[in-house]
PQR file with spaces between the fields and no chain letter, atoms N, CA, C, O and H, PARSE charges and radii, in Angstrom:
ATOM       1  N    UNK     1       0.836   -1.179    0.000 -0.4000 1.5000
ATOM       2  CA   UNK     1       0.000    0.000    0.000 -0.0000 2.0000
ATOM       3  C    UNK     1       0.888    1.253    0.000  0.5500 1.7000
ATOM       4  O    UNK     1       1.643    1.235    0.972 -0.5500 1.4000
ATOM       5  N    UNK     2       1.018    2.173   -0.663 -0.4000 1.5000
ATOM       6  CA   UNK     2       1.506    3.569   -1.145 -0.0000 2.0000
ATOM       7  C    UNK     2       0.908    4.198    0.267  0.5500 1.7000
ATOM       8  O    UNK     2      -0.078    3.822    0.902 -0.5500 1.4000
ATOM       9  H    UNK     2       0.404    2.188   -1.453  0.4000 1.0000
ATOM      10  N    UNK     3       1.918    5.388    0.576 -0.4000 1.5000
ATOM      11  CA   UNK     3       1.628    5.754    2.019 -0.0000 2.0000
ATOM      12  C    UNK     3       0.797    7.041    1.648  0.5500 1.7000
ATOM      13  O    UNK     3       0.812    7.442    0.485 -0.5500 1.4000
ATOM      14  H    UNK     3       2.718    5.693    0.060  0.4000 1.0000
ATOM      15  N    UNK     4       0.173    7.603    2.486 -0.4000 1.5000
ATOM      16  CA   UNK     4      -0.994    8.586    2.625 -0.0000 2.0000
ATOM      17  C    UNK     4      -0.423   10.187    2.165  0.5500 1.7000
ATOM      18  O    UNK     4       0.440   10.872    2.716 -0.5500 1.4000
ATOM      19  H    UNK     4       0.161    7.278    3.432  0.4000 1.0000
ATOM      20  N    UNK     5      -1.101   10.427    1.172 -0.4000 1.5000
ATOM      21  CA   UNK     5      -0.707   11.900    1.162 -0.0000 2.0000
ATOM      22  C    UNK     5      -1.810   12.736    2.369  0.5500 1.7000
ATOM      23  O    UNK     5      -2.983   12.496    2.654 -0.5500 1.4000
ATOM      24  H    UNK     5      -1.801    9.871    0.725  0.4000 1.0000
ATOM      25  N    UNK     6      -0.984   13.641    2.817 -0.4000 1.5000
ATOM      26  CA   UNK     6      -2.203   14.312    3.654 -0.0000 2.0000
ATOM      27  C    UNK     6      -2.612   15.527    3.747  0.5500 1.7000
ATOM      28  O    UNK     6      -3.481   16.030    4.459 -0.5500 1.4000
ATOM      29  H    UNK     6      -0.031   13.836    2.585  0.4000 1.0000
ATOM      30  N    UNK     7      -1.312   16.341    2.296 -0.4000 1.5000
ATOM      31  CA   UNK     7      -2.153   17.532    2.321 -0.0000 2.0000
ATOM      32  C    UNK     7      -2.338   17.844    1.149  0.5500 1.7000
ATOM      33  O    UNK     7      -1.424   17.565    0.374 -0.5500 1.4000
ATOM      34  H    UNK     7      -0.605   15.932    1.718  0.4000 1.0000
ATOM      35  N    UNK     8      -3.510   18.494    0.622 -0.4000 1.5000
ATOM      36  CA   UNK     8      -4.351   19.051   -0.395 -0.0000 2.0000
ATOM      37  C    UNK     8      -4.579   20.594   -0.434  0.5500 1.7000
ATOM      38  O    UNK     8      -4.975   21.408    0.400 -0.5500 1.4000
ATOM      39  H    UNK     8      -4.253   18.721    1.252  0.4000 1.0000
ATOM      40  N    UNK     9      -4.259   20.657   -1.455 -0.4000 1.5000
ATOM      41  CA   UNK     9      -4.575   22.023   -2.048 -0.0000 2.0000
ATOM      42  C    UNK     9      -6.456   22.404   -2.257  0.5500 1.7000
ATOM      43  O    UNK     9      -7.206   22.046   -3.164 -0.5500 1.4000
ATOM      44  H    UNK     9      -3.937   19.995   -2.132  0.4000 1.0000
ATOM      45  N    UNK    10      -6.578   22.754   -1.746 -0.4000 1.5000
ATOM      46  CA   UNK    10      -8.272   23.402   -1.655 -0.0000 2.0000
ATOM      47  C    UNK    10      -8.546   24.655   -2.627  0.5500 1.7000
ATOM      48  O    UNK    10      -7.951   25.724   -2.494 -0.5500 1.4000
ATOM      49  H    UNK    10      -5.968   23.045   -1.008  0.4000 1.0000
ATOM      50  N    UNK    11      -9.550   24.397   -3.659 -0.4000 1.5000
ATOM      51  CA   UNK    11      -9.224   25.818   -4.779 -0.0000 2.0000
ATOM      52  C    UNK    11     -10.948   26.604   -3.867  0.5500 1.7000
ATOM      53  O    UNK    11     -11.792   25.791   -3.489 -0.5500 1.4000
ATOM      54  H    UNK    11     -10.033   23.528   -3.767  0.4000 1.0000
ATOM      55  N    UNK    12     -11.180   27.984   -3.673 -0.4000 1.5000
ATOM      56  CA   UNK    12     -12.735   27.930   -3.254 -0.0000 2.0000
ATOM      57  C    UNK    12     -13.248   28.016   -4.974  0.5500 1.7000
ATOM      58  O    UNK    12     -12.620   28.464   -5.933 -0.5500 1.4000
ATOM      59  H    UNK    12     -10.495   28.644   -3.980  0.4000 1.0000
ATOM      60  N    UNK    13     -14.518   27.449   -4.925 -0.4000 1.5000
ATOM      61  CA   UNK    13     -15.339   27.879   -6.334 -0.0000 2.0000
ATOM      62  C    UNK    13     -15.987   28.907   -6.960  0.5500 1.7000
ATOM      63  O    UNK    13     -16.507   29.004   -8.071 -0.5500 1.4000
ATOM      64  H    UNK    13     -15.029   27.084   -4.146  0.4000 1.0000
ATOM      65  N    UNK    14     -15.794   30.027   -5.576 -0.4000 1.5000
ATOM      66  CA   UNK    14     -16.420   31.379   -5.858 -0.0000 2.0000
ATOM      67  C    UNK    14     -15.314   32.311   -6.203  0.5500 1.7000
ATOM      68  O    UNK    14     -15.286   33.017   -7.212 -0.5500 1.4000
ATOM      69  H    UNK    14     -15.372   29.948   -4.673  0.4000 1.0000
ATOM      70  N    UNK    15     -14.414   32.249   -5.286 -0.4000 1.5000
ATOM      71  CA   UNK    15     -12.890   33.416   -5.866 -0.0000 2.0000
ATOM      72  C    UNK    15     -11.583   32.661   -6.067  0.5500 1.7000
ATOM      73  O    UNK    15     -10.489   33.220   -5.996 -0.5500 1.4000
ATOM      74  H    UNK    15     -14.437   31.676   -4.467  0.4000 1.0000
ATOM      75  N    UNK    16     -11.853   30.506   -6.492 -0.4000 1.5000
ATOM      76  CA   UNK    16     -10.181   30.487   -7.225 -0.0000 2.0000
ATOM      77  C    UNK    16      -9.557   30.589   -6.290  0.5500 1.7000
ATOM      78  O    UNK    16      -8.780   29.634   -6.275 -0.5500 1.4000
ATOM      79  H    UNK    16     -12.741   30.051   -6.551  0.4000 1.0000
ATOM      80  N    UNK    17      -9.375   31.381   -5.207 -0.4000 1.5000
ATOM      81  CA   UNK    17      -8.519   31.479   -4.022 -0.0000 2.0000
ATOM      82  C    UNK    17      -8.014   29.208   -3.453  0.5500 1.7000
ATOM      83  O    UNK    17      -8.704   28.231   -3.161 -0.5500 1.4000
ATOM      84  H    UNK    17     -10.006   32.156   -5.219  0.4000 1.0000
ATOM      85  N    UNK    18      -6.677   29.442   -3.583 -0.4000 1.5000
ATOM      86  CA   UNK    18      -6.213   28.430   -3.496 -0.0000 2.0000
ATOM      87  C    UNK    18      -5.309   28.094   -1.893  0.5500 1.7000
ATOM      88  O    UNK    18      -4.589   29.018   -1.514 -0.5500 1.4000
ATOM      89  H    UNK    18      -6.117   30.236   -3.820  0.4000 1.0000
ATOM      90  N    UNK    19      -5.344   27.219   -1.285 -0.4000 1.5000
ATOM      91  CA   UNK    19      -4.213   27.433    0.075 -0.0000 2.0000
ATOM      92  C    UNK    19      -4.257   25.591    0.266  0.5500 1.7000
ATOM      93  O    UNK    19      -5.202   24.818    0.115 -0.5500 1.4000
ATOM      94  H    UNK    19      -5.929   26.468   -1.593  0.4000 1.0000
ATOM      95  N    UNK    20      -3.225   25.404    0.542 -0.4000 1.5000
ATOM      96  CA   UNK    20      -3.203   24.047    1.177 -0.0000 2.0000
ATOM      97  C    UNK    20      -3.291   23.684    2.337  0.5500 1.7000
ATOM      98  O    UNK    20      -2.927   24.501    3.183 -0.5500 1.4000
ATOM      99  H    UNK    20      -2.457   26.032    0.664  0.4000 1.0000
ATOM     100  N    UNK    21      -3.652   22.731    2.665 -0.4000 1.5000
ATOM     101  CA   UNK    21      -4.356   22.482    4.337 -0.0000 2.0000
ATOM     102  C    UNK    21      -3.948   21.058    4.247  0.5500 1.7000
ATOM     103  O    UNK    21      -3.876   20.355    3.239 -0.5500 1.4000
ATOM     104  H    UNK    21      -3.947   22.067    1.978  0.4000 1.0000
ATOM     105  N    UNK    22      -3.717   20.787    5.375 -0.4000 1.5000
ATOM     106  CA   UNK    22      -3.498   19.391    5.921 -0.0000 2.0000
ATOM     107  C    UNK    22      -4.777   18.569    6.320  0.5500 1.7000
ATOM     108  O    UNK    22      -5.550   18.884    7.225 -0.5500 1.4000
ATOM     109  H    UNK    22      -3.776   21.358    6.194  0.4000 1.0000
ATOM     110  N    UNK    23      -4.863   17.671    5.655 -0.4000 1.5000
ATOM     111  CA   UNK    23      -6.239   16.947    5.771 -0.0000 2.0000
ATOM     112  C    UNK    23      -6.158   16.003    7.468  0.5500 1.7000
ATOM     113  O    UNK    23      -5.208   15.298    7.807 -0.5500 1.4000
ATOM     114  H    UNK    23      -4.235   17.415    4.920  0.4000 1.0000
ATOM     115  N    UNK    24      -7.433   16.262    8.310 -0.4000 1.5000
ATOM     116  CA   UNK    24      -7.836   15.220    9.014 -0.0000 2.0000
ATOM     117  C    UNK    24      -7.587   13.862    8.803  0.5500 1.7000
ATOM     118  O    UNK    24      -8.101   13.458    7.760 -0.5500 1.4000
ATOM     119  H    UNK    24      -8.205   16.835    8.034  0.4000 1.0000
ATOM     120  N    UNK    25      -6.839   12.838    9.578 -0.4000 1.5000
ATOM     121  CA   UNK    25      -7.272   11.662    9.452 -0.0000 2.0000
ATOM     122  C    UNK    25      -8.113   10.572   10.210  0.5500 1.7000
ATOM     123  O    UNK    25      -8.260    9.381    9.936 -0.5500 1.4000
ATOM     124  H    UNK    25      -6.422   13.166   10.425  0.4000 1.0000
ATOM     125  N    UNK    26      -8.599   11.289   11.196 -0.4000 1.5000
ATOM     126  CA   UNK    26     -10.017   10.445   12.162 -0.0000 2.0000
ATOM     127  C    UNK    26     -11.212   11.011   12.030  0.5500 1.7000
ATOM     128  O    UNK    26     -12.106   10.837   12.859 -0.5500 1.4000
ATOM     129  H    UNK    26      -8.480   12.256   11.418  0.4000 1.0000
ATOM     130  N    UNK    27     -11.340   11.733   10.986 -0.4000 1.5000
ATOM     131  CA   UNK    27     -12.945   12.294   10.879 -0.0000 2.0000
ATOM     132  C    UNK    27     -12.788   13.054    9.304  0.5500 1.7000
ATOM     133  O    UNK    27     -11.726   13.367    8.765 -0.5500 1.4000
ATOM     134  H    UNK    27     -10.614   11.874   10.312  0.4000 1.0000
ATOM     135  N    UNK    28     -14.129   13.235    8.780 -0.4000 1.5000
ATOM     136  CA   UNK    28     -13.825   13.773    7.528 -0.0000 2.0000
ATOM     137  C    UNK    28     -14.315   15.345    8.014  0.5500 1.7000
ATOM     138  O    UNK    28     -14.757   15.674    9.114 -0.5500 1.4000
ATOM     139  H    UNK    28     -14.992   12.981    9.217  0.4000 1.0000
ATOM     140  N    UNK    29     -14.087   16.173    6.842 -0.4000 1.5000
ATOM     141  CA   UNK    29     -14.083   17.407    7.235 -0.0000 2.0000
ATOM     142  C    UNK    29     -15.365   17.777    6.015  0.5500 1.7000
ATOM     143  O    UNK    29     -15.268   17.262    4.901 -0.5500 1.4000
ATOM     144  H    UNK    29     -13.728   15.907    5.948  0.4000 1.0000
ATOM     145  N    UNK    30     -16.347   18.549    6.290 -0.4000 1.5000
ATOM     146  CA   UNK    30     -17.669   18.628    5.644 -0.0000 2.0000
ATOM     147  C    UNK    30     -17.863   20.124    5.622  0.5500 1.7000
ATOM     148  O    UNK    30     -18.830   20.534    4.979 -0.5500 1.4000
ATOM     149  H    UNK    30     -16.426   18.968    7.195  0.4000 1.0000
ATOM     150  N    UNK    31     -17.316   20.741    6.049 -0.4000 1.5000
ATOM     151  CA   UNK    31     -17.221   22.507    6.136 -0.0000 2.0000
ATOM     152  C    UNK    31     -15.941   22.899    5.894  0.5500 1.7000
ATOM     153  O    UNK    31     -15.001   22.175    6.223 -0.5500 1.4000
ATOM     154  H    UNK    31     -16.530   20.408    6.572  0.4000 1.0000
ATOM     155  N    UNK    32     -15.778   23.968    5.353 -0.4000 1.5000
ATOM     156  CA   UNK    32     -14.396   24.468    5.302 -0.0000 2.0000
ATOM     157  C    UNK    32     -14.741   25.987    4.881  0.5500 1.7000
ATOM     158  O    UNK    32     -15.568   26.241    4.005 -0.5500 1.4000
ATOM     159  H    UNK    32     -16.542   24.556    5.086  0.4000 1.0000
ATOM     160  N    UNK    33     -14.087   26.884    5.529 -0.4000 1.5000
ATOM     161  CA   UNK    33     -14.156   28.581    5.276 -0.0000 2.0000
ATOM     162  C    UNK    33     -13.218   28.738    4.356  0.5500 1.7000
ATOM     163  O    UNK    33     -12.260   27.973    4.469 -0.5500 1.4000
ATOM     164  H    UNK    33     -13.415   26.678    6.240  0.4000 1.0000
ATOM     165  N    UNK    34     -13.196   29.478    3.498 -0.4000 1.5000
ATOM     166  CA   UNK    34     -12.292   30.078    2.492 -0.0000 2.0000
ATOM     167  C    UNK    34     -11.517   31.428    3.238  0.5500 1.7000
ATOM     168  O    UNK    34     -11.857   32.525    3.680 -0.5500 1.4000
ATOM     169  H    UNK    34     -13.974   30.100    3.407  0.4000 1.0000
ATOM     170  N    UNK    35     -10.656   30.879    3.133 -0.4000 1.5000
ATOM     171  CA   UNK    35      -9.614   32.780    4.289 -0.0000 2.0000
ATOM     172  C    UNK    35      -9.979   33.795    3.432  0.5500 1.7000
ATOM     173  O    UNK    35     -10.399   34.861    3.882 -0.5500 1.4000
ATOM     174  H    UNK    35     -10.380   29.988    2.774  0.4000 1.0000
ATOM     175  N    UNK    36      -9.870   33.591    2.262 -0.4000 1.5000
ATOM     176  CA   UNK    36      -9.816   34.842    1.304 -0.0000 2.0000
ATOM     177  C    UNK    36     -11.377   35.668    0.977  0.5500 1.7000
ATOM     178  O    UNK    36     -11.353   36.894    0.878 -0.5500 1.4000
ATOM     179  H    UNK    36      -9.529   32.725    1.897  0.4000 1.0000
ATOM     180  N    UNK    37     -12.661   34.940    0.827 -0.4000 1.5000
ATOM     181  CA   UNK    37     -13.649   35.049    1.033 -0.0000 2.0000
ATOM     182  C    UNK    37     -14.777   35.002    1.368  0.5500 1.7000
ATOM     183  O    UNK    37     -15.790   35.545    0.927 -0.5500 1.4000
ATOM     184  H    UNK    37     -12.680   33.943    0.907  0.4000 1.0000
ATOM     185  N    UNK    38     -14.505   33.987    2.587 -0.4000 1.5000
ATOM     186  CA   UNK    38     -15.344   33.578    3.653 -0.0000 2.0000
ATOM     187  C    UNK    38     -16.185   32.576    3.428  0.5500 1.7000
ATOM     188  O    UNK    38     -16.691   31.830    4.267 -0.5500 1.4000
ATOM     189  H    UNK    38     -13.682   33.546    2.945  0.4000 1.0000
ATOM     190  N    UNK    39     -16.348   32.575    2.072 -0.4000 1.5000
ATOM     191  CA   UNK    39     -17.429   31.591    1.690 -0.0000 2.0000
ATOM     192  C    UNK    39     -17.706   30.035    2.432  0.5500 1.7000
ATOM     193  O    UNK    39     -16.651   29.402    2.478 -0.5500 1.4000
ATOM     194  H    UNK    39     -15.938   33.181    1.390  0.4000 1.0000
ATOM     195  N    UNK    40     -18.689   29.409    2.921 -0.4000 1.5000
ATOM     196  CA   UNK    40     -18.624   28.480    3.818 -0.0000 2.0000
ATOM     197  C    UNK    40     -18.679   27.245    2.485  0.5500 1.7000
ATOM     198  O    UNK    40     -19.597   27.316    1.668 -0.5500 1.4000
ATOM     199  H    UNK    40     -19.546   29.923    2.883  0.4000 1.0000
ATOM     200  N    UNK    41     -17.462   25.984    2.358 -0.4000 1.5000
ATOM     201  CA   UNK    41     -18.010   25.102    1.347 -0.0000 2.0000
ATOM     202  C    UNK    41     -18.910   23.897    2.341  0.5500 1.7000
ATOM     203  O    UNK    41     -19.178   23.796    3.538 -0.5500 1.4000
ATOM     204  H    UNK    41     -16.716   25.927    3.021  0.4000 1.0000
ATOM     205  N    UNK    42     -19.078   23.400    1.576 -0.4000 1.5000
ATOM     206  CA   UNK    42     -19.613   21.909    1.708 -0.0000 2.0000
ATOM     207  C    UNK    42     -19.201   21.215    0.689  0.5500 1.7000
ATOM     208  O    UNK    42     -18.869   21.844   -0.316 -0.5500 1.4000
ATOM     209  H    UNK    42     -18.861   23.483    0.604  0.4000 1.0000
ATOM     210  N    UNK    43     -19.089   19.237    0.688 -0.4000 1.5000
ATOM     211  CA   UNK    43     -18.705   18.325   -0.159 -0.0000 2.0000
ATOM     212  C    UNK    43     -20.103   18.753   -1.303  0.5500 1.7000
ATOM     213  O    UNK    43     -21.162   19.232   -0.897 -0.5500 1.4000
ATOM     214  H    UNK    43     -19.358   18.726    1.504  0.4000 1.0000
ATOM     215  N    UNK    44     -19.849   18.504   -2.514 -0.4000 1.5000
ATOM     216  CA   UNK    44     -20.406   18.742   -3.523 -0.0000 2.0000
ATOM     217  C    UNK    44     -21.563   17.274   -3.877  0.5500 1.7000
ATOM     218  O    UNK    44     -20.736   16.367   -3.784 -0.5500 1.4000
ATOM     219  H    UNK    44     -18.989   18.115   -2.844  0.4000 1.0000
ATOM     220  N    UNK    45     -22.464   16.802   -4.097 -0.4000 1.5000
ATOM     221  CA   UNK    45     -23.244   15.946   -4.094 -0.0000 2.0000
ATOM     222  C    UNK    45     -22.535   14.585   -4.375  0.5500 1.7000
ATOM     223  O    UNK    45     -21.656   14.584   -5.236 -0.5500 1.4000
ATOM     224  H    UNK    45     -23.136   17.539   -4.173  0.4000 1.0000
ATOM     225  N    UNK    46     -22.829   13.465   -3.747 -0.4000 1.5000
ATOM     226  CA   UNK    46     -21.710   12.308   -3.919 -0.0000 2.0000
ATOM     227  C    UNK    46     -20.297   12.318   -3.511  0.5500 1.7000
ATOM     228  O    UNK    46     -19.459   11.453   -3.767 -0.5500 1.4000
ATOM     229  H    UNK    46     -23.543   13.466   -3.047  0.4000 1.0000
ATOM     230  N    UNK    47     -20.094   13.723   -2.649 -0.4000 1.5000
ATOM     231  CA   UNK    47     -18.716   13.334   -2.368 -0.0000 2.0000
ATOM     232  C    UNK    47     -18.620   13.322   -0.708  0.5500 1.7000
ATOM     233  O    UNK    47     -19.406   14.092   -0.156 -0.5500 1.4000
ATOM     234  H    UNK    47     -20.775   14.426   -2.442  0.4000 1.0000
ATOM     235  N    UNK    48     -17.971   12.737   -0.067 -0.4000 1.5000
ATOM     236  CA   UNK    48     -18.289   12.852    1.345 -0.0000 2.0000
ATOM     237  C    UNK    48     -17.174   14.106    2.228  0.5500 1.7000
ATOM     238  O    UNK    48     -17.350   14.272    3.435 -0.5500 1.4000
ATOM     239  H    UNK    48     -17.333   12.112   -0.515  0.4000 1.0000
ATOM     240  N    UNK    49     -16.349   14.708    1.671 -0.4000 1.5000
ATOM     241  CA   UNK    49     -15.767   15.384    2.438 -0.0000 2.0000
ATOM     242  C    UNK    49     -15.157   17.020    1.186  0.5500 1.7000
ATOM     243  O    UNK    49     -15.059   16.914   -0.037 -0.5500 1.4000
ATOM     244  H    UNK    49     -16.205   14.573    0.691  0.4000 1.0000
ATOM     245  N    UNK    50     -14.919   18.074    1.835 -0.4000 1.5000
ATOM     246  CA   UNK    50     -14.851   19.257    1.170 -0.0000 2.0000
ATOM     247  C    UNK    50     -13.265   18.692    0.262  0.5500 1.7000
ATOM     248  O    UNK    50     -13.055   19.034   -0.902 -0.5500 1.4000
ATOM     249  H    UNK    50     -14.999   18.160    2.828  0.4000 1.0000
ATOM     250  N    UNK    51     -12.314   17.823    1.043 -0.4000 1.5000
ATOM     251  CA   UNK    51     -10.946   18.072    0.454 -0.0000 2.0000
ATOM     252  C    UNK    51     -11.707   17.096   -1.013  0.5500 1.7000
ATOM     253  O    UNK    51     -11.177   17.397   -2.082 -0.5500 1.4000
ATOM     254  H    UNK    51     -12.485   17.545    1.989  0.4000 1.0000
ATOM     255  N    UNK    52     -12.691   16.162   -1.102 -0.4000 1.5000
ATOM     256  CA   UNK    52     -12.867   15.475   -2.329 -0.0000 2.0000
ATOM     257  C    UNK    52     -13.773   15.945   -3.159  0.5500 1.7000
ATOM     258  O    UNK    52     -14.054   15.399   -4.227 -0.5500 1.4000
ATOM     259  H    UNK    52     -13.122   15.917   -0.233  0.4000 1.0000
ATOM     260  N    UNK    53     -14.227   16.853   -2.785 -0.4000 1.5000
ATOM     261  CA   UNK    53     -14.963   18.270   -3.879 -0.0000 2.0000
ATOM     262  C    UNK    53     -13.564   19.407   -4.311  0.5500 1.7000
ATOM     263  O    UNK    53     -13.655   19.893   -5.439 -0.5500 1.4000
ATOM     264  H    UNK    53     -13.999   17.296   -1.918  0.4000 1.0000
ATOM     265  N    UNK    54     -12.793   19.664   -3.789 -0.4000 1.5000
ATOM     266  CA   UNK    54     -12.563   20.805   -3.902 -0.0000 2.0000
ATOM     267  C    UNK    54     -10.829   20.792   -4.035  0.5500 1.7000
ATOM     268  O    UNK    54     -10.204   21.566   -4.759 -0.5500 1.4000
ATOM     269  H    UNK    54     -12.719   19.269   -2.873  0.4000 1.0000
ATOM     270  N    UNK    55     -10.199   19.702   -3.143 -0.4000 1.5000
ATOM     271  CA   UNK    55      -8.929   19.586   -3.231 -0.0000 2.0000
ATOM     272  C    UNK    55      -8.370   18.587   -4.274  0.5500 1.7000
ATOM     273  O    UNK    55      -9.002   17.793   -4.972 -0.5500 1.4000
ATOM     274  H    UNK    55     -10.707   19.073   -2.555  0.4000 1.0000
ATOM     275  N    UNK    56      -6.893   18.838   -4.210 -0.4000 1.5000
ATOM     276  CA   UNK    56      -5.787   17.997   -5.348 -0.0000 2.0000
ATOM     277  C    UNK    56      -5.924   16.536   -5.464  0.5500 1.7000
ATOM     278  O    UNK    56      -6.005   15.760   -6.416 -0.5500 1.4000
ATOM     279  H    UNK    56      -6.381   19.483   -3.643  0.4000 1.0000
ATOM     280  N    UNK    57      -5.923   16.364   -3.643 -0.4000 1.5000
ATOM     281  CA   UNK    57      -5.661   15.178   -3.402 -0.0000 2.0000
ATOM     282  C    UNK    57      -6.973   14.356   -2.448  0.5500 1.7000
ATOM     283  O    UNK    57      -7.185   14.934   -1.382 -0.5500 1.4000
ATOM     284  H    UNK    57      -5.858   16.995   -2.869  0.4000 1.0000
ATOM     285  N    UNK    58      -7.774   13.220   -2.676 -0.4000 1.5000
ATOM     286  CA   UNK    58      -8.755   13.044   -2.080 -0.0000 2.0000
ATOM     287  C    UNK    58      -8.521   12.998   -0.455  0.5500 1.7000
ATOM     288  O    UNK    58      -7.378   13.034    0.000 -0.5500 1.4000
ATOM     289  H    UNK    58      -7.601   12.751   -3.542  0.4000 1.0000
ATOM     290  N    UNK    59      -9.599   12.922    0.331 -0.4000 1.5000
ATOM     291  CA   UNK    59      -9.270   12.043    1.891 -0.0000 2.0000
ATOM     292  C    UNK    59      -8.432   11.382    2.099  0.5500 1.7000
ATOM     293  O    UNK    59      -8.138   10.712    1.109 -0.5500 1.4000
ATOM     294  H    UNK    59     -10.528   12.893   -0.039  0.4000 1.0000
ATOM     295  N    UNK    60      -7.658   11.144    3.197 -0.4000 1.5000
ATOM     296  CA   UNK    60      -7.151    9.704    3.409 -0.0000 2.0000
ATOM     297  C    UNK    60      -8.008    8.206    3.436  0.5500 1.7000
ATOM     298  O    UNK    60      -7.645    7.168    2.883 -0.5500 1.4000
ATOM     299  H    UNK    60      -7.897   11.688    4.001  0.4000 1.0000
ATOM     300  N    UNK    61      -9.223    8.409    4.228 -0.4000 1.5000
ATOM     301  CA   UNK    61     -10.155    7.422    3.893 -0.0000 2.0000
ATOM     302  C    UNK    61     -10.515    6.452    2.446  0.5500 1.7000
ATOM     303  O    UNK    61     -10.698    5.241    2.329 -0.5500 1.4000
ATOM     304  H    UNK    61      -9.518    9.252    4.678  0.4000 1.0000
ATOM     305  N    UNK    62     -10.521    7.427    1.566 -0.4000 1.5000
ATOM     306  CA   UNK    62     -10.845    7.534   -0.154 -0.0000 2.0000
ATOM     307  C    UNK    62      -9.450    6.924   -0.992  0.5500 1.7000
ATOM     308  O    UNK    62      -9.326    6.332   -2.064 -0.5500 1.4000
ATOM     309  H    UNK    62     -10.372    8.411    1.661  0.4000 1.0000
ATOM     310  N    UNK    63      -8.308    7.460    0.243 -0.4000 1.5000
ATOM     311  CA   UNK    63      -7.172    7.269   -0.518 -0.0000 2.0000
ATOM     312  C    UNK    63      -7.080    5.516   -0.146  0.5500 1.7000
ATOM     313  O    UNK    63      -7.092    4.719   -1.085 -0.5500 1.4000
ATOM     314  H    UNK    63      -8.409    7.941    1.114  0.4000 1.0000
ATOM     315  N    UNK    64      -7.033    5.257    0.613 -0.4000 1.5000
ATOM     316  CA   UNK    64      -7.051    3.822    1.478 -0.0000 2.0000
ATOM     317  C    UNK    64      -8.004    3.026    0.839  0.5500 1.7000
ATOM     318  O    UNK    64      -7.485    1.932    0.621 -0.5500 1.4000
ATOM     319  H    UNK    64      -7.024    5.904    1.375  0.4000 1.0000
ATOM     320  N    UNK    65      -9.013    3.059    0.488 -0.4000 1.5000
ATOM     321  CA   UNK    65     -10.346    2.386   -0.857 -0.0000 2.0000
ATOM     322  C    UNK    65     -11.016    2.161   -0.006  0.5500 1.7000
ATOM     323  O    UNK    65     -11.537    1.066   -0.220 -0.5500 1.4000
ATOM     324  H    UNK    65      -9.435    3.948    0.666  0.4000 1.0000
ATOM     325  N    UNK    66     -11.498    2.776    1.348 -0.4000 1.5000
ATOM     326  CA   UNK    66     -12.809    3.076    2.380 -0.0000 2.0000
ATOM     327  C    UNK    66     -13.588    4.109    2.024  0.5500 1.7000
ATOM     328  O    UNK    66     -13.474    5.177    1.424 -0.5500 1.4000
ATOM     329  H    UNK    66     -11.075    3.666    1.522  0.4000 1.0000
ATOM     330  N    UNK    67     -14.929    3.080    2.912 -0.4000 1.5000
ATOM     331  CA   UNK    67     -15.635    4.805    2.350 -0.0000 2.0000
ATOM     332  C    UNK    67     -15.452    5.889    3.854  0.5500 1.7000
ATOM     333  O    UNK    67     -15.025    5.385    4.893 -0.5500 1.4000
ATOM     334  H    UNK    67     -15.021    2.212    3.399  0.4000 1.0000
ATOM     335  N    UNK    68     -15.701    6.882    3.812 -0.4000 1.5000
ATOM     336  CA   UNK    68     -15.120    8.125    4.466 -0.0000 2.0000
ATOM     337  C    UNK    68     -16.593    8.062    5.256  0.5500 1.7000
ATOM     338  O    UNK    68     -17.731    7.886    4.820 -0.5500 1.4000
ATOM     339  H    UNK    68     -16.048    7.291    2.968  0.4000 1.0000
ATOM     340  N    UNK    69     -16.224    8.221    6.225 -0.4000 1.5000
ATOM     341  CA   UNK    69     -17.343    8.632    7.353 -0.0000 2.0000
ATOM     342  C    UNK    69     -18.206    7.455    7.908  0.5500 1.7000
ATOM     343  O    UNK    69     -19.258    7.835    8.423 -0.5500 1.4000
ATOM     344  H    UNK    69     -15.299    8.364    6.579  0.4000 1.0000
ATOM     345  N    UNK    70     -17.993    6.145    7.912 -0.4000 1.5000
ATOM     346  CA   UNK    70     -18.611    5.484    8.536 -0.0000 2.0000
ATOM     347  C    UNK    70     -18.978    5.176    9.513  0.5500 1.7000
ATOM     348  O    UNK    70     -19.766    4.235    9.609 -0.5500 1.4000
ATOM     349  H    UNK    70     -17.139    5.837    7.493  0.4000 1.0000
């Protein structure tokens, strides 16, 4: 098994504003604020966590072939 990436680049969808964050690995993360414009995200329909809507690199959960949040 290939070892865990754990941080992801987060783009927001309203201002492009990009920052990388270190992903959680005992809980998924379902909110996330944008620094640059506050905007509150959420995972996008079918996806269970904001870094797999929005970031480079999926969950660790996702990365591992689990599903995220059980």
């Amino acid at each position: 098994m290939s070892k865990l990436i754990l941080d992801s680049e987060i783009t927001c969808p309203k201002c492009d504003f990009k920052k990388t964050e270190t992903m959680p690995t005992d809980a998924c993360q379902y909110f996330y604020e944008c620094s640059h414009c506050h905007t509150i995200l959420k995972p996008l329909h079918g996806d269970c966590c904001v870094f797999c809507s929005f970031g480079t690199v999926k969950c660790p959960p996702i990365q591992q072939g689990n599903s995220c949040c059980d």
